[in-house]
Structure formats: C-alpha cells, structure tokens
C-alpha positions in Angstrom: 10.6 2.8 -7.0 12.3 -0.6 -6.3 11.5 -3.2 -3.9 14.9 -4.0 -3.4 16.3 -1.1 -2.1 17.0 -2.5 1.0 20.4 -0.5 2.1 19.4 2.7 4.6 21.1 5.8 3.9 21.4 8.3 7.1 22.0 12.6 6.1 23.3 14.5 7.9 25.1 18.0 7.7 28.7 18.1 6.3 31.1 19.6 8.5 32.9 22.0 5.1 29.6 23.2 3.9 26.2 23.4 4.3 24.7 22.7 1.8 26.2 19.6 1.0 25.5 15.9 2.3 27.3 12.7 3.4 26.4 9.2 4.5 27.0 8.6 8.4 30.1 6.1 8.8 28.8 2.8 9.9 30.4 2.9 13.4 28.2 5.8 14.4 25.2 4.2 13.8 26.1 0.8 15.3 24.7 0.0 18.3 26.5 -0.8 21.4 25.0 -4.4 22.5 26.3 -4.9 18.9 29.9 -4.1 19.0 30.5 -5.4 22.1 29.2 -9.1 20.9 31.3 -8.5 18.1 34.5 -7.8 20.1 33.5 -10.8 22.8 33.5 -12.8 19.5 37.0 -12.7 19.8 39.3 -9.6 18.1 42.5 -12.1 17.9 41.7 -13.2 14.2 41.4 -17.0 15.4 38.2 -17.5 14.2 36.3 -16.2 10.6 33.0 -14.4 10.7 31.0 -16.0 8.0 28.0 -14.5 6.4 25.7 -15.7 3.4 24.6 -13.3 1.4 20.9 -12.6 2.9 22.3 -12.5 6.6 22.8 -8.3 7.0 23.5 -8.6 10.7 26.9 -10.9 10.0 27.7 -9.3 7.2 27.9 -6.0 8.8 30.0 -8.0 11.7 32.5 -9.1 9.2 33.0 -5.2 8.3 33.2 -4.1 11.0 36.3 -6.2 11.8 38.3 -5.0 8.4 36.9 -1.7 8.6 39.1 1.5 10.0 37.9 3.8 13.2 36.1 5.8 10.6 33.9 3.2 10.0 35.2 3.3 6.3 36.8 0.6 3.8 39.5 1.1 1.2 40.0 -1.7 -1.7 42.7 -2.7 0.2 41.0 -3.4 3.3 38.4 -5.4 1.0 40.7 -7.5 -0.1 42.0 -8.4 3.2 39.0 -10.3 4.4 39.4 -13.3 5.0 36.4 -15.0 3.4 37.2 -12.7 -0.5 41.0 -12.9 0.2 40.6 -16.8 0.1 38.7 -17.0 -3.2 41.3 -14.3 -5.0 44.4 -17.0 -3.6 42.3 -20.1 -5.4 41.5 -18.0 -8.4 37.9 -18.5 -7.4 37.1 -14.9 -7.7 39.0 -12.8 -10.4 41.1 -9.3 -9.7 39.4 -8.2 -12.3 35.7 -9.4 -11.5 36.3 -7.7 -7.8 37.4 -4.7 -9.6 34.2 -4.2 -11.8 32.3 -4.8 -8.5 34.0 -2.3 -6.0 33.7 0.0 -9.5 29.7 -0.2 -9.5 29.8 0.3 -5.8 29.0 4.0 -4.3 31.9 5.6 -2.5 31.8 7.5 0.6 33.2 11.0 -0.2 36.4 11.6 1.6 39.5 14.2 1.9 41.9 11.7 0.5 42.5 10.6 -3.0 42.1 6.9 -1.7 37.9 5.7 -2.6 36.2 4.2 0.2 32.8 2.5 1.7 31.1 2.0 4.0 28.8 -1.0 5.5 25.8 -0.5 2.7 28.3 -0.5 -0.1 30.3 -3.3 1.2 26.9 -5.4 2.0 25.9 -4.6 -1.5 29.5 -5.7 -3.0 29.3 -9.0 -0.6 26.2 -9.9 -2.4 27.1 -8.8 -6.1 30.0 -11.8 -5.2 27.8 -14.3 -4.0 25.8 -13.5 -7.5 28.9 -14.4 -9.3 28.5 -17.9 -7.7 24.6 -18.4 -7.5 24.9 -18.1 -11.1 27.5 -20.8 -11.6 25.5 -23.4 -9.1 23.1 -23.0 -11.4 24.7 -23.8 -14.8 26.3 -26.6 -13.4 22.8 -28.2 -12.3 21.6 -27.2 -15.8 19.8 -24.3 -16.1 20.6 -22.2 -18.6 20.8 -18.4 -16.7 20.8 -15.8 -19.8 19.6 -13.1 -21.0 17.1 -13.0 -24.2 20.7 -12.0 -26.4 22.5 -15.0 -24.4 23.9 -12.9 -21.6 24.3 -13.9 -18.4 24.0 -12.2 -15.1 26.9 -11.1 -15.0 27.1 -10.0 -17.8 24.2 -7.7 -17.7 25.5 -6.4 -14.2 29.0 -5.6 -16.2 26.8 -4.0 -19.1 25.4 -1.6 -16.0 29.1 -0.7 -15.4 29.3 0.0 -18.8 26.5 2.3 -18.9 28.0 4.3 -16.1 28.8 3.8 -12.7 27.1 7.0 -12.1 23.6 6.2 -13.3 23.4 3.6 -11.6 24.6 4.9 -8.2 22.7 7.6 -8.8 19.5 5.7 -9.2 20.4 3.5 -6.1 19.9 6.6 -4.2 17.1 7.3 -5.7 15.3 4.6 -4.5 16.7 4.6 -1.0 15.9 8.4 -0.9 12.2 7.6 -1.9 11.8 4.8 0.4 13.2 6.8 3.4 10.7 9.4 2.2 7.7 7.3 2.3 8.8 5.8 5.3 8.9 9.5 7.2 5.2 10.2 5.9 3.6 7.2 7.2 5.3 6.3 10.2 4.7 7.8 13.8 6.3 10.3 16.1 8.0 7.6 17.8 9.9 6.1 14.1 7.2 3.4 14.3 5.1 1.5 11.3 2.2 0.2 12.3 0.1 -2.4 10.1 -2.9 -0.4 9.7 -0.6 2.7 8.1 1.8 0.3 6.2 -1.8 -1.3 4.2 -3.1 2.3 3.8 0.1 2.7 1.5 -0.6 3.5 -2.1 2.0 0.8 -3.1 0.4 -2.0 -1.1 -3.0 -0.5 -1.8 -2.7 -0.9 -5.2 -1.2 -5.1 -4.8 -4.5 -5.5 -3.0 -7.1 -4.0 -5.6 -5.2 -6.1 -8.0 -5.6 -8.8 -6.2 -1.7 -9.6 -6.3 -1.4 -9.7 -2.5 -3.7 -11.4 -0.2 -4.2 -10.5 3.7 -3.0 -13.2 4.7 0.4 -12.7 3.0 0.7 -9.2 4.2 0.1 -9.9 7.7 3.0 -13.2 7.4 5.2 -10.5 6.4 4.2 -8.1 8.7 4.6 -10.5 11.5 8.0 -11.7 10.1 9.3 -8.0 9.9 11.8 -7.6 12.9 10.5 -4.3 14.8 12.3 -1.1 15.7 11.6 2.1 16.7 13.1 5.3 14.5 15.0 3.1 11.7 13.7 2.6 8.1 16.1 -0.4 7.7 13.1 -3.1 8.5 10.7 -1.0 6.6 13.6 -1.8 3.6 13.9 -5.5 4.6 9.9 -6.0 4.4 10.0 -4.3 0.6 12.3 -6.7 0.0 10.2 -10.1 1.7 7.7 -8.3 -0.6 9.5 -8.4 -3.9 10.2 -11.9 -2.8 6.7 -12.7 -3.6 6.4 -12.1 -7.1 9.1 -14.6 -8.0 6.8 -17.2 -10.3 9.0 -20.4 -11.7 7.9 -23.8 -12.7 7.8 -24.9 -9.3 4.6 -23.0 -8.9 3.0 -24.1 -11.5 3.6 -27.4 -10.8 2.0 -26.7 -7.3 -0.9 -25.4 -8.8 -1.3 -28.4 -10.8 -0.8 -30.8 -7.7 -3.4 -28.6 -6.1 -6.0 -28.9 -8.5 -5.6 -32.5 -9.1 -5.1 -33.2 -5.3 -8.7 -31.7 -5.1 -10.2 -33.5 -7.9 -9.2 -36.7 -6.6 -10.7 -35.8 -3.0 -14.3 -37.1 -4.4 -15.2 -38.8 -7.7 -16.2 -36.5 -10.5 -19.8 -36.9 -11.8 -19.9 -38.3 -15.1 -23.2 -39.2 -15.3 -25.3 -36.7 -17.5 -28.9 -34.5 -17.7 -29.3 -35.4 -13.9 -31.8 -33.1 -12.4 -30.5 -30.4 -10.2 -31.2 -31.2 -7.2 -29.3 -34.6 -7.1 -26.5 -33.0 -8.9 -26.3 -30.6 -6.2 -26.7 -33.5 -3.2 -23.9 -35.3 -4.9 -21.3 -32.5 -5.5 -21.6 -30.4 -2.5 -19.4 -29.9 0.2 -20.0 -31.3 3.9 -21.9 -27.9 5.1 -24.5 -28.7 1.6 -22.8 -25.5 -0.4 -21.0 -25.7 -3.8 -18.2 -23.5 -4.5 -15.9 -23.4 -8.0 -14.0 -26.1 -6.4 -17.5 -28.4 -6.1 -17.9 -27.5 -9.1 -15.1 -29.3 -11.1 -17.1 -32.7 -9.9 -19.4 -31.7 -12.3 -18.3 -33.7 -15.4 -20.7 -32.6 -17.4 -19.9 -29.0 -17.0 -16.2 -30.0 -17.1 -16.3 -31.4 -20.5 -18.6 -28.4 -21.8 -15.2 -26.1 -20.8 -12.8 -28.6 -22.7 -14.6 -28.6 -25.3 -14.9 -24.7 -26.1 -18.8 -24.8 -25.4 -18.2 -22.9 -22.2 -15.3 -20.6 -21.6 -14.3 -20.1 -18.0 -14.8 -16.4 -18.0 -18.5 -17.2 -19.0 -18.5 -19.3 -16.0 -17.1 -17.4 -13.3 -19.5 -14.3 -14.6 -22.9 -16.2 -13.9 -21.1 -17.8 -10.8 -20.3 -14.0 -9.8 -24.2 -13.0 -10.3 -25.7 -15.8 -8.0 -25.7 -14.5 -4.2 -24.4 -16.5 -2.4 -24.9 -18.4 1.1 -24.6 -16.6 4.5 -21.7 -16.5 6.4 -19.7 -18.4 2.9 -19.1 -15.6 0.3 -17.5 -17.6 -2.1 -20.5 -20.8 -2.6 -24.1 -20.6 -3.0 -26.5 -22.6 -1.3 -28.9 -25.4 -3.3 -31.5 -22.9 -4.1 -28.4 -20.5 -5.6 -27.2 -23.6 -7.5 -30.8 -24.2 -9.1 -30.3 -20.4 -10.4 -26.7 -21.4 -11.7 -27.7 -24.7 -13.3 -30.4 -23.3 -15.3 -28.9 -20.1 -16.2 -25.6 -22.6 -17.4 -28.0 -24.4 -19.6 -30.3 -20.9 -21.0 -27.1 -20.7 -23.0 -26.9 -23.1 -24.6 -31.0 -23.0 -25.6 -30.3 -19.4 -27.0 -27.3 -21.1 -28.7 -30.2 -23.7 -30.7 -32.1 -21.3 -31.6 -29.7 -19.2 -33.7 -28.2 -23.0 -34.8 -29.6 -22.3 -38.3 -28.8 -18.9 -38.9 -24.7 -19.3 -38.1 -24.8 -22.3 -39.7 -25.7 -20.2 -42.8 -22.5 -17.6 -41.8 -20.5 -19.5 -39.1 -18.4 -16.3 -38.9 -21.0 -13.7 -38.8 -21.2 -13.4 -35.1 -17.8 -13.3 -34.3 -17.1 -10.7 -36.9 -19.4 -8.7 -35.9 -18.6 -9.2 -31.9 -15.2 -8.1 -32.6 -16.1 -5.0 -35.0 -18.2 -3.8 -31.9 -15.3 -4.3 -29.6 -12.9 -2.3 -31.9 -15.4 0.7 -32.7 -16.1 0.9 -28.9 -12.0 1.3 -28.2 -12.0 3.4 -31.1 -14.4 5.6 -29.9 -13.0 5.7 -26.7 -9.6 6.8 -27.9 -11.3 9.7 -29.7 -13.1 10.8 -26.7 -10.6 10.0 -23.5 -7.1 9.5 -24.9 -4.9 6.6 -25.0 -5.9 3.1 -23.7 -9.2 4.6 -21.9 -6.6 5.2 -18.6 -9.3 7.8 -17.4 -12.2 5.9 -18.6 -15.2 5.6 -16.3 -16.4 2.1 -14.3 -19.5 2.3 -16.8 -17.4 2.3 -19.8 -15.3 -0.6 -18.5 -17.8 -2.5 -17.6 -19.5 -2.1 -21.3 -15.8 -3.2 -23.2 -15.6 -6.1 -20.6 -19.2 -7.6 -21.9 -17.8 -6.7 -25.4 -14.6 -8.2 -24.6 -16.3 -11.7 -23.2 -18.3 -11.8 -26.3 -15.1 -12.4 -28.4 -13.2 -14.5 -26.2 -16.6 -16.5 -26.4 -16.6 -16.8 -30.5 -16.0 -19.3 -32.5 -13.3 -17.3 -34.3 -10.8 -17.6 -31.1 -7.7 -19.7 -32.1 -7.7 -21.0 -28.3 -10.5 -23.5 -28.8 -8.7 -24.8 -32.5 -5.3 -25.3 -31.5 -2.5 -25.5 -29.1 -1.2 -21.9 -29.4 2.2 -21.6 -30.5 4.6 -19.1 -29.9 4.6 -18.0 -34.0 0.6 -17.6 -33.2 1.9 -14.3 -31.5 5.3 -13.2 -32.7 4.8 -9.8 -34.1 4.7 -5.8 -33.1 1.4 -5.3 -31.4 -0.1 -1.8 -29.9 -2.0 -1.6 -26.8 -5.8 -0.5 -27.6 -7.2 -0.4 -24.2 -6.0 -1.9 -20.6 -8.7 -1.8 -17.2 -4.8 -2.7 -14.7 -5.5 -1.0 -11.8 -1.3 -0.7 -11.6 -0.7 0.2 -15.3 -3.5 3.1 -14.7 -1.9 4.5 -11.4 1.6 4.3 -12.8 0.0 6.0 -16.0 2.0 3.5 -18.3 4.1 0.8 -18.3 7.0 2.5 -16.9 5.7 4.9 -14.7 7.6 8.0 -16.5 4.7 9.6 -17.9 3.3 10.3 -14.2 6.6 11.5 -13.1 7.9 13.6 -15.9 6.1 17.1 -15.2 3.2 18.3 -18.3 3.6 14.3 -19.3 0.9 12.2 -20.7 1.0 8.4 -21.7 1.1 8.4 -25.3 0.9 4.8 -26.2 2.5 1.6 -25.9 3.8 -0.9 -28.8 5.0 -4.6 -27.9 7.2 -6.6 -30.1 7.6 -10.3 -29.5 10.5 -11.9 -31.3 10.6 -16.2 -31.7 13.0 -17.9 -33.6 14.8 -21.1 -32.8 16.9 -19.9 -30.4 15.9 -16.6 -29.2 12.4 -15.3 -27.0 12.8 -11.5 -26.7 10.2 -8.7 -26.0 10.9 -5.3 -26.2 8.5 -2.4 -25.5 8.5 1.3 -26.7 6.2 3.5 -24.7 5.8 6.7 -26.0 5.5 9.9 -23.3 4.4 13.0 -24.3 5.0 15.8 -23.3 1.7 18.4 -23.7 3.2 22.1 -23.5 6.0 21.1 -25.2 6.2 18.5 -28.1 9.5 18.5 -28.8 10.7 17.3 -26.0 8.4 13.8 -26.0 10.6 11.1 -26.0 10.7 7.1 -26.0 10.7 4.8 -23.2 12.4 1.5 -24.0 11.8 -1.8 -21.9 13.5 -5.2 -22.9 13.3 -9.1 -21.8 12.4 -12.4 -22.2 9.1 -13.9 -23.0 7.6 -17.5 -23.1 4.0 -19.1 -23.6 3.6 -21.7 -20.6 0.2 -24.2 -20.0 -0.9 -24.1 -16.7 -4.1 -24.8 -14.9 -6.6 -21.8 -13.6 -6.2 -20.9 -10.2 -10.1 -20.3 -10.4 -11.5 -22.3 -12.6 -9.3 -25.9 -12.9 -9.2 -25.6 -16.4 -6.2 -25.3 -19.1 -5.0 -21.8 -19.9 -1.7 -20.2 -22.2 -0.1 -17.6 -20.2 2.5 -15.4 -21.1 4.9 -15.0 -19.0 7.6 -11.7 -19.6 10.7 -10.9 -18.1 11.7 -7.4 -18.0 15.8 -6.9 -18.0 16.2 -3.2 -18.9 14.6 0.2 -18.9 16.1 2.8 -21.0 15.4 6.4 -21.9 17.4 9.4 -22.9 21.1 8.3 -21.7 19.6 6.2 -18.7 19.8 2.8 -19.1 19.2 0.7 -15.9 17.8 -3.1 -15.0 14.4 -3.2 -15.0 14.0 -4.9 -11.7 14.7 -1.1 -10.1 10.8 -0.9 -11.7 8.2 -2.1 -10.2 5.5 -0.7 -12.5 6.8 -3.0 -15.4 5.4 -6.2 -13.4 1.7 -5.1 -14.9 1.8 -7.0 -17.7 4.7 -9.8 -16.1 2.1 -12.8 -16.4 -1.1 -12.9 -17.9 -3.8 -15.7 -19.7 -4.3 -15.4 -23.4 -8.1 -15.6 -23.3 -8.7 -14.4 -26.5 -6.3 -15.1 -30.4 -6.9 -14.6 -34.0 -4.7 -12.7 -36.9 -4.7 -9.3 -35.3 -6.4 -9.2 -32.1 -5.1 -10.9 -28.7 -7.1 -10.3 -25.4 -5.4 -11.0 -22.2 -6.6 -11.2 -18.7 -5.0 -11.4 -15.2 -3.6 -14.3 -14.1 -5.2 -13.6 -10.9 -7.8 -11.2 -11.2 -10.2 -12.0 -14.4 -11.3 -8.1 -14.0 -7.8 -6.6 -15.6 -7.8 -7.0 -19.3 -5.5 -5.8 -21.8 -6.3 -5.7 -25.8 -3.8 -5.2 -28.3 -3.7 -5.2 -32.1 -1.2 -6.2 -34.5 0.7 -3.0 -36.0 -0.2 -1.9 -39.4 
C-alpha cells in the first residue's frame, strides 16, 4: 500500500450489468456551495482558474469549467484549457509528452469510442505536468535529478508507460481500493475518523514502535487534516502529509548538525580530566540539577573517549538505558543516577587493564572470537526458526543484540581505523538476521511474501554497485512458496545508494549512514515504482555501526533497537 494514493474512487452499480463497476462522474459528487462559487467566479472565460499542483480544490475548479455535463473530459477538452493550451502554443509542453501522460492516465469507461476522464485522472495528469517542470527547475539550479542508470524522472515515468499502461492503472486502483477499505473498517457510523482509531492503525502503529513517527507529529497532522463526515478523500490527503515526512535530504542533516553544535555552544564543554563525580555532575547539569545525553556531550572527557574508539555510542546509550532515572524526567538521571553512570563508564575500562596483557599477546583474539559467537548464534537460529529469525523470540533478540554490541565494540571494526569508503562495502551481501519491527510485519522487504497465499520469506541478497560514475543497489528477495515449490519466484527492488557523515541524533557523535533510494519493484511481468511500497523504506537509512571483510552491522537511524546483519556472498 502507497502513501500516495491520494485520488478517491466512488462504486457504484452500472446501469448495463450488475456485476460490473464504474467511477461516479465528478459532477455528482460535487457539492453545491462548490459549484455555485465556481459559476459566481465568473462562467464568461474573462478570467483563468489557476492551480499549482498540490492545490486539489482549484484544480478540480479548473475541470470543472472544460469538463462536459457528464462530468467527463476527452483529449480534446484537455487540450483546451487554458493554462496546458498555453504551454503546447510556446512549445513549453510537447504533443507528444501530453500524449504519454493522458496514455498512463485511467479512463472512465464509456459507450463511445472517444477515451475520457474524470476529475482524479485529470488531477493526476495536472500533476504528472507540473513534474515535467519541477524537474527542469531543478537541473537548471544544479542538481543533477537521475536515476542510478542516468535517467531522469521522466524518464522513469515514460519507462512505466512502457511497462504497460495497464499495470500501472491497475495498481493505482489497487491502492485506492485498499485505502478506501481501511478507511471503512476503522471509521464510524457517521463516515468519521477519530484520532484515537486512526493511531490504533496497524500502519501507524507500526511508524510508532519503530520510532519513525513521534506524537507530536501525528497529532500536527491530525490537527492539519481538514475534517469531513462520510468521505475518505482527507483520510487520502493525511497519507499523503504522512509520506511527506520521510523525505530526508541534506537539508536535514545540516539541521541536525546546527542542532547539535547550537547545543554544544549553549555551555562550555569540560575539558578538564579525572574530576570527581560529584563536581563533574554540579558543572554539567542542567538548571533543574539532572543530566540527560545532551549534558552529557559537556563531558570532554567522555567525548574524546567516543572519538577516539574507546567508547562506542551504543555502549553508551546501553548503560545510560540501565540507570533509572529521575522522577517526573524520564529521559536524565538525577546526581545519585549519575554517580551509578560515571563509575559503571569507567568499570570498563578497569576490565579493559586487566586483560591489557593477554590481547596484547593476540590483539585479534577477542574480536574473532566475538564475531564467531555472533555467526554460530544466527546460524543456529536459521536452523531452528527460518530465515533472518522473523519469528524469533524477545529473549533470543535480546541475546544477538549483546552479541552484536560486542563486535561493533572490537577492535577489528574498520569504523574506528578509517573513513569508510564507498569500495569498503561495494559487493553482494545476504541478510543473516534483522530485529525491524516493519521488515518483520511486512514479512520481507517487499511485503509479497505476507500477501501471496502458502508464502514464506525466503531470503534477501543486497548488491551495492560503486564506480566512478554510478551508485546502484539492487535487491533480490526470494518468496517461497511452501505447498508448492515451483511456483517460488523472485522479487526484484532497484535504486540509488550513497554513504553520508552525519551527527547522531542521540548521541552527538559522527556516524556513516547509508542512505538508499528505492526506484522500482519488479516481479513476474509487474514492474512498478517503488514509491507505490511502503515496506521498502525499512532499510531506506540506517548507521553502519559495525565493518570488516565480510560482516556489516547496521542499526536504525532512529531507533538503536533495529539491527540488520549481513554477510558478504560466497
């Protein structure tokens, strides 16, 4: 399911048979108040209706001038408003490019021979147009818009047309049909969506336990979400505010870097070292005498330990996590908490002395043998529960997470010897094990295993390709099909890919994340843009915690709890 199917479809009955189904012409479902402010607008053609591309309610104004008493559109008629019949006369917009695009768009099914539309399909042609010239704004400022093969937009939207107007109609519906479906099971008997039912949804559920959406962005949307009674359409347009968020660019990361140094700069960081605890902790804490991860990064000392690969974040937001904290303040601990977290910061590093002599012996012993444990545990675990431990237990996670954090901790971990490049991890890697609360409710990457009946997940390969010129991922996910194996097939997923240094939202310090792009999902004769699937997004941005030869551990931007471990293919 897609969050941006955003066009409402209405069924009802066919008057030639009855088993068949047609969309409701746009005038029937307009309302009154709206027509009439259209007419008072002035029917005499003196003055244009102008809509941009995100404004439905003009858009549907401007049909509803050019449109017949059917509430229906030919080409024709499309090429007679004013707005498109101005850029055909300036050669702005091409016969041919409007062609393609009335081509992709669904038709309503009519008597005559002559195609038409109605309001969705011309709102979604009005906005395939204003594509067209988003995309050339933005290679004039400079910003190179293609594709990991060099193709742009609009060329991948022609390559849809390619693969058949009909899939990708068809799929259209799809997701309009789902969403309308959802949107009868959880609303009331009066066609209304309150807030409570809209969070108990599975989708939205799951954003939460993955820490992906926060209350306080679901309740801005909420509140933004124009409200009426028996209509999915602002249902649609609040899937679409929510798509909206997971749009990540360099602008946020340059906000999350002005964040952390705004913070930083706030008080002076304490470089002075061995202080005793308690006047570190009168000199770093906050106004109300609590420290918090932000106090925290006034802790030179402790800072430098993290730059310098002593201490790895995760390590330090695991004994953070295990100190209770201070009443009414669940994210800081008070000054006896911080006497807890100063001394267990510095046990480490006295168990570290003591086994000083034996790895200086056999520097690598220890992270060998940390990551043999990891990869007999995941072995084991495949043997016993399947593919990627999907159905494995909250115990079980819990033991591969220690065993995890042990190698991420080693000193084998290309992280803490080098700026990682994206050569470091070019190659065809297979998933071992993931603990994404999406990846385990969509049962995969793509979501087909859970839909596909007698399907199971049967494993996921990722290929990253660098060269000079070229950043392209592709993944095959394999579903299988149990009662009959024949019939399992491939699940294809291509994109971009790049390695970006950022800052920790939770910790302040550096991390590598890679950051994917997802541009098409193809199985069997489907082939479709991947931003019709939500499920891909799993694995859309995540920190390299962990490096070496064959082994790369990644956790969640976000949410340091979802993990996913690959290995290079044999």
């Amino acid at each position: 399911m897609s969050w941006n199917s955003c066009y409402a479809f209405s069924l009802v009955s066919s008057p030639k048979t009855t088993n068949s189904f047609r969309c409701t012409p746009f005038l029937n479902r307009v309302p009154v108040s709206f027509l009439n402010a259209v007419e008072s607008n002035g029917n005499d053609g003196g003055e244009l209706i102008s809509a941009r591309a995100d404004d439905v309610q003009s858009i549907q104004a401007l049909f509803l001038r050019q449109c017949d008493a059917d509430g229906l559109m030919t080409k024709q008629n499309l090429e007679a408003v004013p707005e498109l019949a101005d850029l055909l006369k300036e050669g702005d917009l091409l016969p041919d490019e409007l062609s393609d695009i009335w081509n992709a768009a669904p038709k309503f099914p009519c008597d005559g021979a002559e195609e038409k539309i109605d309001v969705d399909s011309f709102t979604q042609i009005y906005r395939d147009i204003d594509d067209l010239f988003e995309d050339e704004d933005m290679e004039e400022d400079g910003t190179a818009l293609t594709s990991a093969g060099g193709e742009s937009e609009s060329s991948a939207v022609s390559a849809e047309v390619i693969n058949g107007d009909d899939e990708a109609a068809a799929l259209r519906v799809r997701d309009e049909k789902e969403l309308e479906t959802v949107f009868k099971d959880i609303c009331d008997t009066a066609g209304l969506l309150s807030r409570e039912a809209l969070m108990g949804w599975n989708e939205v559920k799951l954003l939460f336990d993955d820490n992906l959406l926060g209350r306080n962005e679901f309740d801005e949307l909420f509140d933004q979400t124009i409200k009426s009674p028996g209509t999915s359409d602002q249902f649609f347009e609040f899937n679409v505010a929510l798509d909206d968020l997971f749009e990540f660019d360099d602008e946020d990361e340059e906000r999350a870097a002005a964040v952390v140094e705004e913070v930083s700069q706030v008080k002076p960081v304490i470089t002075e070292t061995d202080l005793p605890a308690g006047v570190l902790f009168s000199q770093i804490a906050d106004n109300d005498f609590l420290v918090g991860m932000e106090e925290l990064k006034r802790w030179g000392e402790l800072q430098d330990m993290i730059a310098e690969g002593d201490l790895m974040p995760i390590e330090l937001q695991n004994i953070f996590a295990n100190v209770q904290k201070a009443d009414g303040a669940p994210e800081k601990v008070n000054e006896d908490g911080f006497y807890i977290l100063h001394d267990a910061i510095f046990d480490l590093f006295e168990n570290d002395n003591e086994d000083e002599q034996a790895e200086a012996e056999d520097p690598m012993a220890a992270s060998l043998e940390a990551k043999s444990n990891l990869l007999n545990m995941l072995a084991d675990l495949q043997r016993r529960e399947g593919q990627s431990g999907l159905e494995c237990s909250d115990a079980v996670q819990a033991r591969i997470q220690e065993a995890a954090m042990l190698v991420e901790a080693s000193s084998n971990n290309l992280l803490a010897q080098k700026d990682i490049q994206p050569a470091d991890v070019a190659g065809s890697w297979d998933l071992l094990y993931t603990s994404s609360g999406m990846f385990r409710y969509n049962k995969g990457l793509t979501g087909l295993a859970g839909s596909v009946p007698n399907a199971e997940f049967g494993g996921l390969k990722q290929e990253l390709i660098a060269d000079k010129y070229l950043f392209e991922v592709k993944y095959v996910e394999r579903i299988a099909v149990k009662s009959a194996p024949e019939n399992s097939f491939d699940a294809k997923v291509n994109g971009d890919w790049e390695l970006k240094k950022s800052v920790s939202l939770l910790t302040g310090a550096p991390t590598v994340i890679m950051s994917i792009e997802p541009e098409k999902v193809e199985y069997g004769p489907t082939s479709t843009r991947a931003d019709h699937w939500k499920s891909v997004r799993s694995m859309n941005l995540l920190d390299i915690s962990y490096l070496d030869d064959d082994l790369r551990i990644m956790r969640g931007n976000t949410s340091t709890d979802t993990i996913f471990i690959l290995q290079r293919s044999k």
